[in-house]
N, C-alpha and C positions, 0 to 999 in steps of 0.2 A: 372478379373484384369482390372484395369483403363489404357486406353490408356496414353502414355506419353504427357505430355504437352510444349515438345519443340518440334515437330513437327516430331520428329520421331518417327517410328513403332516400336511395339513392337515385337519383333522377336519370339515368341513364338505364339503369338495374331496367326502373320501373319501365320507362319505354321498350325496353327489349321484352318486358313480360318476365325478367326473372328475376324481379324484385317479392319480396315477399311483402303485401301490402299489410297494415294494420285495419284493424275490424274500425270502422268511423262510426260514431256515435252522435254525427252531426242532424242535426236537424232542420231543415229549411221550410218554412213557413209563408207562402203565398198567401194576403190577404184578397179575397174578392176573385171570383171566376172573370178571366178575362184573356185574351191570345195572348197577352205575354207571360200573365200567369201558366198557361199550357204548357210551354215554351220552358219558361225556365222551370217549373217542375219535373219535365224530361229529362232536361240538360243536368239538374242537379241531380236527379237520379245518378245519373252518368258518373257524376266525378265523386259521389259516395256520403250525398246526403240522404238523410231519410224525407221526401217532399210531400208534403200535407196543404192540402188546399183548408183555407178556410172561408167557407161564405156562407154569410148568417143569411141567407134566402134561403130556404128547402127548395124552390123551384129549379133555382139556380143550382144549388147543390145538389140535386138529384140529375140534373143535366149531364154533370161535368164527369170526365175521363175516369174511368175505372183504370188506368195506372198508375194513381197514386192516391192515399187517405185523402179522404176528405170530412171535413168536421163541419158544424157549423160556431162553436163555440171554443174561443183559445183555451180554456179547461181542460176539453177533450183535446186537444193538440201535444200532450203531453211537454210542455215546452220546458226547457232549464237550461241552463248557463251554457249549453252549446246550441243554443238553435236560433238562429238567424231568422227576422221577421222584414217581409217588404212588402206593402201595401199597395198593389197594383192599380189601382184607380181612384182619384183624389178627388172625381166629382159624385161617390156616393154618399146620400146623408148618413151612414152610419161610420162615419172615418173617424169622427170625434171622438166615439164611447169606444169603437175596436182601437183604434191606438191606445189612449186611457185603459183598456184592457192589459194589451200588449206592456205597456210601462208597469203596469203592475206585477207583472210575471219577473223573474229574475233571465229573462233571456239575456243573450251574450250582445245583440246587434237588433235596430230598427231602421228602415228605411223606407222612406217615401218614394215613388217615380213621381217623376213632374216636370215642365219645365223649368230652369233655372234663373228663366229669366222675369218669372212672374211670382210673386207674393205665394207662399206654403199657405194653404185652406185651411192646415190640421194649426195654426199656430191661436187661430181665431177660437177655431173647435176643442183646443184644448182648455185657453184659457178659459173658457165659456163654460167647460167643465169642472172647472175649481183647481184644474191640474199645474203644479209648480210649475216655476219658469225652467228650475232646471233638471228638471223631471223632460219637459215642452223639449231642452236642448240635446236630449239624448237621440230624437228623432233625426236621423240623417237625412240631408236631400240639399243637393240633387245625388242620386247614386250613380253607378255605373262609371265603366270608364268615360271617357270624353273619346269616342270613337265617331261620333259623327250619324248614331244610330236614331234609322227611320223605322223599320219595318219591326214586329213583335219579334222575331225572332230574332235580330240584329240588339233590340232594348235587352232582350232575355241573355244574350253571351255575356253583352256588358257588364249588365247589374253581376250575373255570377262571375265573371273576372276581376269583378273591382270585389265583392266577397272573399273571394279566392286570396287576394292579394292583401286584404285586412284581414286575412286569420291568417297570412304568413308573414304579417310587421312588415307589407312592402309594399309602398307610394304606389303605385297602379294605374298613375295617371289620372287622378282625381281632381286636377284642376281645369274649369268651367269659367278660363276667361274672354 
């Protein structure tokens, strides 16, 4: 079968292995060392993002998995219009000034975990930081599919399948009611 000629893969090709894949330029950015950061930095490895931890602790950062960059400052994260930011833990005090960071940057996607059914932290922490309202609205959450996810690794497929599915303009199952 002839590969497509708009630039995308052929989904079968690719499963059998004799797709010829394009080079990704993708970026995925985990805020904060934590098991579902782990997780989904692996996972993204996998499907052909470049994964970067980010956590402004040195201790913490010095801690975490030598399989994937780790930075402590979105600067060094090299981020632009293809790298996807999701902020793994929304009870640290630095969540205010790293998303305010994050918004700053021209990345393509931000997302918060949390649950859905209690009040966003960052909305408080942003405005408190002088950060527009609709600057504050670019922050996604809840993310991930609506799969029913307990366990870090369960949150980690989610969040990159509902990723997956908003960089290919397809609903994903993002409703949380």
């Amino acid at each position: 079968m002839a590969e497509p000629t708009d630039g995308r893969v052929d989904a079968d090709a690719a499963a059998h292995g004799t797709a010829t894949l394009p080079t990704d330029t993708r970026t995925l950015i985990a805020i904060f060392a934590s098991p579902v950061a782990g997780f989904l930095l692996r996972y993204a490895n996998d499907v052909g993002y470049r994964p970067v931890l980010l956590e402004p602790d040195p201790e913490r950062a010095a801690a975490a998995s030598a399989d994937f960059t780790v930075v402590t400052d979105i600067a060094d994260a090299k981020a632009d219009q293809d790298t996807d930011v999701v902020m793994t833990d929304h009870h640290r005090p630095e969540l205010g000034v790293l998303l305010r960071d994050a918004l700053a940057t021209d990345v393509r996607w931000i997302g918060l975990m949390g649950n859905p059914r209690h009040p966003g932290p960052h909305l408080e922490a942003l405005a408190a930081l002088g950060v527009p309202e609709a600057e504050i609205a670019r922050v996604h959450r809840p993310i991930g599919l609506n799969i029913g996810s307990r366990r870090p690794a369960e949150i980690a497929v989610s969040t990159l399948a509902g990723l997956l599915a908003d960089r290919n303009d397809r609903p994903g199952g993002f409703s949380f009611q």
